[in-house]
Short mmCIF file of the C-alpha atoms (twelve columns), coordinates in Angstrom:
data_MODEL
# 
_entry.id   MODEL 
# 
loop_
_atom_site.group_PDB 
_atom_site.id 
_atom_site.type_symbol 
_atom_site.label_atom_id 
_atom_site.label_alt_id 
_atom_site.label_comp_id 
_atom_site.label_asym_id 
_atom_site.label_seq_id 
_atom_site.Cartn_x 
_atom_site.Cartn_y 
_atom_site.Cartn_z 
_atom_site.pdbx_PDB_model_num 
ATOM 1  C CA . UNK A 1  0.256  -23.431 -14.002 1 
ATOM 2  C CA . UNK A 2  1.357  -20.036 -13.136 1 
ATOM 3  C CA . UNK A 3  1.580  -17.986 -10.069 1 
ATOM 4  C CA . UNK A 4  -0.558 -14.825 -9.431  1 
ATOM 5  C CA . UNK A 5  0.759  -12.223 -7.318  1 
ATOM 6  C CA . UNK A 6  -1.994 -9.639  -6.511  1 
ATOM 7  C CA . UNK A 7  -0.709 -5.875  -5.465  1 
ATOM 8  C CA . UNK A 8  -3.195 -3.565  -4.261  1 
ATOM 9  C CA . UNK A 9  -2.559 -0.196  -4.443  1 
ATOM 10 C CA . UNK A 10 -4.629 1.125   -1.668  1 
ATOM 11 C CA . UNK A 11 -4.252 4.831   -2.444  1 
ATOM 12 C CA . UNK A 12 -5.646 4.394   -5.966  1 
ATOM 13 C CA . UNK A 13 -8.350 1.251   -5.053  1 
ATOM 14 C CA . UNK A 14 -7.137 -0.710  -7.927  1 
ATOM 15 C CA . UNK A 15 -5.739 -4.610  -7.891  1 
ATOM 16 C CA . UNK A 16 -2.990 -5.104  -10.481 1 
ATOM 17 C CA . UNK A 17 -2.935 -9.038  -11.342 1 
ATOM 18 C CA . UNK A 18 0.530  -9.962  -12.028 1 
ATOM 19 C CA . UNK A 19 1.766  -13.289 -13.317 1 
ATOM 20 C CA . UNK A 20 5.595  -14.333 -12.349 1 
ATOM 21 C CA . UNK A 21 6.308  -14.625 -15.696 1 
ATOM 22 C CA . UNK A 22 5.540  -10.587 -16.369 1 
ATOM 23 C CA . UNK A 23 7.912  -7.847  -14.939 1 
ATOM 24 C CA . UNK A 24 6.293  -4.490  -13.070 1 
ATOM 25 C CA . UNK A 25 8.991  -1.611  -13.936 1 
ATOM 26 C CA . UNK A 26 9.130  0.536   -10.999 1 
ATOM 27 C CA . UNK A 27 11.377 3.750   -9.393  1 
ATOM 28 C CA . UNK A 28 11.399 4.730   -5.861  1 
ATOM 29 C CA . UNK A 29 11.959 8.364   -4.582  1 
ATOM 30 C CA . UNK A 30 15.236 7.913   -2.372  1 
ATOM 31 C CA . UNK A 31 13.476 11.060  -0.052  1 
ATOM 32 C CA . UNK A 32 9.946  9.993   0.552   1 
ATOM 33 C CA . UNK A 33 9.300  6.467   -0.455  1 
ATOM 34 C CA . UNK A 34 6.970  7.565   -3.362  1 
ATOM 35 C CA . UNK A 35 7.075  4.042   -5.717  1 
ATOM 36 C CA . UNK A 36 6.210  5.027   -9.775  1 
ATOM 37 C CA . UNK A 37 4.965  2.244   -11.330 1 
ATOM 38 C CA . UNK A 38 4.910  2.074   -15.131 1 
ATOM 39 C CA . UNK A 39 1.587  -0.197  -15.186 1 
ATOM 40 C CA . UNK A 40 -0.048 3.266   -13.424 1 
ATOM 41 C CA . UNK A 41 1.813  5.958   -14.802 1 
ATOM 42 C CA . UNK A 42 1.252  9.316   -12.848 1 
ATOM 43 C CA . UNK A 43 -1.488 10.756  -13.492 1 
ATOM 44 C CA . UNK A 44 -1.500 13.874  -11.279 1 
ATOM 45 C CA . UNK A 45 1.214  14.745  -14.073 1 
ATOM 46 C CA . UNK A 46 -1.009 13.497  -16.883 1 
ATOM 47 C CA . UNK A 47 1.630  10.472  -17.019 1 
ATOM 48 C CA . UNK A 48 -0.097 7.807   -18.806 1 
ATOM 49 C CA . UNK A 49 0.085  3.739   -17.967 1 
ATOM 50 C CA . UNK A 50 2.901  2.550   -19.908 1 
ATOM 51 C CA . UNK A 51 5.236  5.719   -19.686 1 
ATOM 52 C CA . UNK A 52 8.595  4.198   -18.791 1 
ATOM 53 C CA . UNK A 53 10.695 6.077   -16.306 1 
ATOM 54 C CA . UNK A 54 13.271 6.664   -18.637 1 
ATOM 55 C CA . UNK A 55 10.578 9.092   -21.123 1 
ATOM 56 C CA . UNK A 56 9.125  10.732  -18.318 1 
ATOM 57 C CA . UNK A 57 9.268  14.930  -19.088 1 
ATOM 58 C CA . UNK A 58 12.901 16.169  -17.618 1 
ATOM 59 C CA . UNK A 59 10.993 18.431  -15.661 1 
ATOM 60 C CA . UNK A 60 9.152  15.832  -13.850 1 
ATOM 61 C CA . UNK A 61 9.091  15.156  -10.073 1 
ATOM 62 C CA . UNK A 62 7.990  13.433  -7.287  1 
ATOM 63 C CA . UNK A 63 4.114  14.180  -6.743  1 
ATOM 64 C CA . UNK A 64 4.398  13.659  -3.153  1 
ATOM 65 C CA . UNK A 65 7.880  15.819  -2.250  1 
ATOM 66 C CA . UNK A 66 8.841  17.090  -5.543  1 
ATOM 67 C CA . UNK A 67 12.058 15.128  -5.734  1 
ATOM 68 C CA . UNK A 68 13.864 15.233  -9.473  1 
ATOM 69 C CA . UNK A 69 14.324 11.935  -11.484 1 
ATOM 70 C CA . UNK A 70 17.776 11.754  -10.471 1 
ATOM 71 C CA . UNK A 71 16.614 11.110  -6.466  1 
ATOM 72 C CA . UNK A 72 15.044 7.921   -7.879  1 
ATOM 73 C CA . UNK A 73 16.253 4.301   -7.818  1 
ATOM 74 C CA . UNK A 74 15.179 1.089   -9.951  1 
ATOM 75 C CA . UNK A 75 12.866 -1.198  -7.260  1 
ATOM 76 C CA . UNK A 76 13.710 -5.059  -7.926  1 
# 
């Protein structure tokens, strides 16, 4: 039997459902907090769900403080 984590993202309403078995890529702005999470994409950017960090647009940043890629750090 597996494990269900549940993490509600309160600013977007929705309940991701998780298993332990499954990863959840996600980057953290090193200024603001700001987490990206590939399972939401951005989409104030028009970032879709899926959209690893790695092919977001080189021009892309932070929608909260505008932060660059670089100012963002794999979240274990």
């Amino acid at each position: 039997m597996l494990s269900v984590i549940f993490v509600v993202d309160l600013f977007l309403g929705t309940c991701l459902n998780l298993s332990q078995e499954g990863t959840m890529e996600k980057y953290v702005c090193t200024d603001c907090g700001y987490t990206y999470f590939l399972d939401e994409g951005d989409p104030t950017a028009d970032i879709h769900p899926g959209t690893p960090f790695d092919d977001l647009p080189d021009d892309w940043v932070c929608p909260d403080c505008g932060m660059t890629k670089d100012g963002f750090r794999v979240f274990t």
